[in-house]
Steps between C-alpha positions, in 0.01 A plus 500: 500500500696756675348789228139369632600515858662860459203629323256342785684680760538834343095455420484506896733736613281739236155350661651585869629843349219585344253444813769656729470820290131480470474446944762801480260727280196409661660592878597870332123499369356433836757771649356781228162403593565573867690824419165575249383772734853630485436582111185574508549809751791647327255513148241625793735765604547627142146520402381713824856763386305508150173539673623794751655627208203543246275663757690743514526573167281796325178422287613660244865326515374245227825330373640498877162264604478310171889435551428412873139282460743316260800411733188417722385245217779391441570351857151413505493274160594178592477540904088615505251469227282812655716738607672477135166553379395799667813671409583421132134624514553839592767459262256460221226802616825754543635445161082540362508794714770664358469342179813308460476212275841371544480508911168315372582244309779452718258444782303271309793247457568519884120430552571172237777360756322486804154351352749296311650366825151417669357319211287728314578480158202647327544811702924505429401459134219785523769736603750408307257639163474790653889559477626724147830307469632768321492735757687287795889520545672192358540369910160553518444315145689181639257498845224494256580255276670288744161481712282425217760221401430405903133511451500265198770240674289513866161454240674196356587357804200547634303313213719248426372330234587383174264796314565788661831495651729524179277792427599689842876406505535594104377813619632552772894436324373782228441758803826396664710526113333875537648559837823382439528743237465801714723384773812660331792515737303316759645189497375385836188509383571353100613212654234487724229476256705255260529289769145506541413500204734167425290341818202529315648386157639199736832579378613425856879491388511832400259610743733315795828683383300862490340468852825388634689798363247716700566309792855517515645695806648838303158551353332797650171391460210553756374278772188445376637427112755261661158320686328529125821373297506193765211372511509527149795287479373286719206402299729402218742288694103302577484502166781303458461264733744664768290512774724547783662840322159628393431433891774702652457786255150530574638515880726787351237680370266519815775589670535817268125584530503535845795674530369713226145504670292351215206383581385415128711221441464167321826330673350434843225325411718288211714439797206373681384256239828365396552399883192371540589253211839412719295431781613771709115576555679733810686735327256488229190595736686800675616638139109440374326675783810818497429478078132523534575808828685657244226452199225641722719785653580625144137415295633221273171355419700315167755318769191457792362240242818360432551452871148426564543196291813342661446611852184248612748255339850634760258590821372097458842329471602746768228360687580149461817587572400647815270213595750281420741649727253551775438149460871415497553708795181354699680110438841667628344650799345114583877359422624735732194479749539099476874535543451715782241254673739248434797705630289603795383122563870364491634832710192344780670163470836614539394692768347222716779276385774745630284547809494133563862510382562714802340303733669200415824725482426634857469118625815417329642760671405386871574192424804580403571693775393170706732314297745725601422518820456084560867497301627753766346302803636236318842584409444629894410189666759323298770728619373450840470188451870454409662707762315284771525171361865538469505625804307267707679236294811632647363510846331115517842378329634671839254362684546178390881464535421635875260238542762233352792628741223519750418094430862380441612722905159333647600140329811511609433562865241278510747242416723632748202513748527853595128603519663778752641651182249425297240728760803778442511507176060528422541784754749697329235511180384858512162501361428903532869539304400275242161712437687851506646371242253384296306832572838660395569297185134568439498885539879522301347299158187680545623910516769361184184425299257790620783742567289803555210309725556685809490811319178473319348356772557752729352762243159299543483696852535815685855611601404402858344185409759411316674122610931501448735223622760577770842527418588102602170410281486409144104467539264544839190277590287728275681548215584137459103394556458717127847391400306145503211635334666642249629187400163344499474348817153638578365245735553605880552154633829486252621789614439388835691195486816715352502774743410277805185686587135453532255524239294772695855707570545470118147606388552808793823611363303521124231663627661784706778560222271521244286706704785775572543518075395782280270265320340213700304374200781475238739425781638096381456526140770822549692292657442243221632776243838584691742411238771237495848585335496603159431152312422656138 
């Protein structure tokens, strides 16, 4: 069981692997494709030196603008059908001109690569009769050979069918046995065409090991035979059913024709197709329409079929795909319009309940601050409550023992019959003491529980309005008529009664007091807020 669960998990950590290399590849692909320009200029640069340069060579300077028209060609071959035309051309009337059938025939084979490359095989194959075999150099022999071995494979792929097929690739492996025979010390280029040629045969083993021996890091091959040799490669590892290394070498490949500035290529628009199939129609329509850009840009009327084909297929999914998002995006804009509707909605609510909140708040608050106040006038009244309670308590407990003394001294001279005395003793009852004293107990208790009434009340008026107590006074008239007030004995005939004084002389004393004060109208209830003794 454990053998089972080992192999499961090293089957993922490949899967994972494998798709983190191919993400990897396809992020350096995208990066080459932005930096396209980039290449493109610098092979830009060197064709407009070789341009300056050859007109400004002499007429009559034949090798120097054969040699020149074919550097010209040759950066022209697999970046622009035309231009390579018009030079490997001029190629072909110069060496007429001068008669020089090598230069010729040598021309010819150039002229079979490009109209090889965009498709035109009847045309490649005209030119490539022309061609004495004889007369080429043996690097010349293996170009020739090796394209019509080309022409016969791209003819068999192109027909692909059980008749003709095995006709082309039979061929096309005889051509190929001819070229490897020339390549002498060239073994770049041997292997090259074994490899190929092993493709065709569907020897992929020997095939795979060959390509991958070009690929290896010390081998100086060129950019665009390390694009050829991978794509190559890649095509066998789809053979046999490895599709996520045919994949990423396909990636590899584009990758080397841009940086090489092919624009006939076959690895781009594989690339496109085998995503496609993956279901990354994205990636696969950007690589479609920048394969079929490069297949118009160069001529490739061969791969403009090819891409024709596939392409209505890529630009439809990619449609869907984009209708489908729109769509997707149109429901998460409602989502996020609902859920702002709704978040708007509750933010109202919570608005008008943290409004009301604050009302109900501000309500608590003055009624707290009532509260507070009723518990200070409370806590107030009891206090005054208690000094005068227990103080009048004190003073009818005097009383009363005076009154008993009073009845046993009146008893006992009425027993003794001495109403003389009795007269004596009534008159020696000072009335007037009796109510200084009150008025003095009164004013004592009432400064020790508003011990800074004089004070404020004499900041209620003008400095010459102003009402103090003489230095034998505790309280005067006037201060002891609000003294009373204060205490909440409001009603004038009350206050009367204490103070021993009319009703009207009461009411006058208010009203010329309060008229004297800074402020008339708030006049009693600031004498209602003059504060006892600290009762918190």
């Amino acid at each position: 069981m454990k053998y089972i669960f080992y192999l499961l998990f090293s089957f993922i950590s490949l899967s994972a692997n494998a798709l983190t290399d191919t993400n990897t590849l396809l992020e350096e692909l995208k990066n080459e494709i932005a930096k396209k320009n980039v290449y493109d200029g610098a092979k830009d640069v060197r064709i407009q030196k070789l341009k300056v340069y050859q007109s400004k060579l002499s007429q009559t300077d034949y090798d120097a603008r054969f040699d020149t028209w074919d550097k010209l060609y040759t950066e022209y071959k697999s970046y622009q059908f035309d231009s390579a035309y018009v030079y490997v051309d001029k190629m072909i009337s110069l060496s007429k001109v001068t008669g020089n059938k090598k230069k010729e025939y040598y021309s010819y084979v150039r002229m079979a690569f490009i109209l090889l490359s965009s498709g035109m095989f009847n045309e490649t194959f005209d030119y490539l009769r022309k061609v004495d075999v004889k007369v080429l150099s043996d690097v010349d022999k293996v170009d020739y050979y090796f394209f019509l071995g080309r022409c016969n494979y791209d003819l068999a792929k192109y027909s692909n069918d059980k008749y003709f097929t095995p006709d082309y690739i039979s061929a096309g492996n005889k051509y190929i046995d001819s070229a490897v025979s020339f390549c002498g010390n060239d073994h770049i280029m041997h292997t090259y065409l074994l490899a190929l040629q092993d493709y065709q045969k569907k020897d992929y083993k020997e095939g795979r090991i060959r390509f991958k021996k070009l690929l290896e890091r010390d081998m100086p091959i060129s950019m665009h035979l390390r694009a050829m040799a991978s794509c190559s490669l890649g095509a066998i590892c789809l053979e046999d059913n490895e599709p996520e290394e045919g994949l990423n070498l396909m990636i590899r490949a584009a990758i080397a024709d841009i940086r090489s500035s092919t624009r006939e290529t076959v690895a781009l628009f594989t690339l496109a197709e085998l995503l496609y199939k993956q279901d990354n129609i994205k990636d696969a329509y950007s690589f479609i329409q920048l394969a079929k850009a490069d297949a118009d840009f160069y001529g490739a009327r061969q791969r403009k079929i090819q891409i024709g084909a596939i392409l209505p297929l890529i630009a439809a999914a990619e449609l869907n795909n984009t209708e489908h998002q729109k769509n997707r995006f149109l429901m998460f804009l409602l989502i996020i319009t609902a859920l702002a509707i709704l978040v708007a909605f509750f933010l109202v609510m919570i608005v008008k309940q943290l409004k009301k909140l604050k009302v109900k708040e501000a309500i608590i608050e003055g009624k707290n601050v009532q509260l507070n106040h009723i518990n200070g006038k409370l806590i107030e009244d009891a206090k005054i409550k208690e000094e005068y309670i227990g103080q009048f308590f004190k003073a009818i407990s005097g009383y009363i023992v005076k009154l008993e003394n009073l009845k046993i001294s009146i008893d006992a001279k009425l027993s003794m019959k001495k109403y003389d005395a009795i007269h004596t003793f009534i008159d020696n009852i000072d009335i007037k003491k009796e109510r200084e004293n009150l008025y003095y107990s009164f004013d004592h208790i009432f400064l020790k529980i508003f011990p800074n009434f004089i004070t404020v009340f004499n900041s209620l008026f003008a400095e010459k309005d102003q009402i103090w107590p003489d230095e034998d006074e505790v309280l005067n008239t006037d201060l002891r008529i609000f003294a009373l007030i204060r205490m909440g004995i409001a009603d004038n005939e009350t206050i009367a009664k204490i103070l021993e004084y009319s009703v009207n002389t009461i009411y006058v004393y208010k009203m010329r007091i309060k008229a004297k004060s800074l402020h008339p109208d708030q006049f009693e209830q600031r004498i209602m807020d003059i504060k006892a003794f600290d009762y918190d």
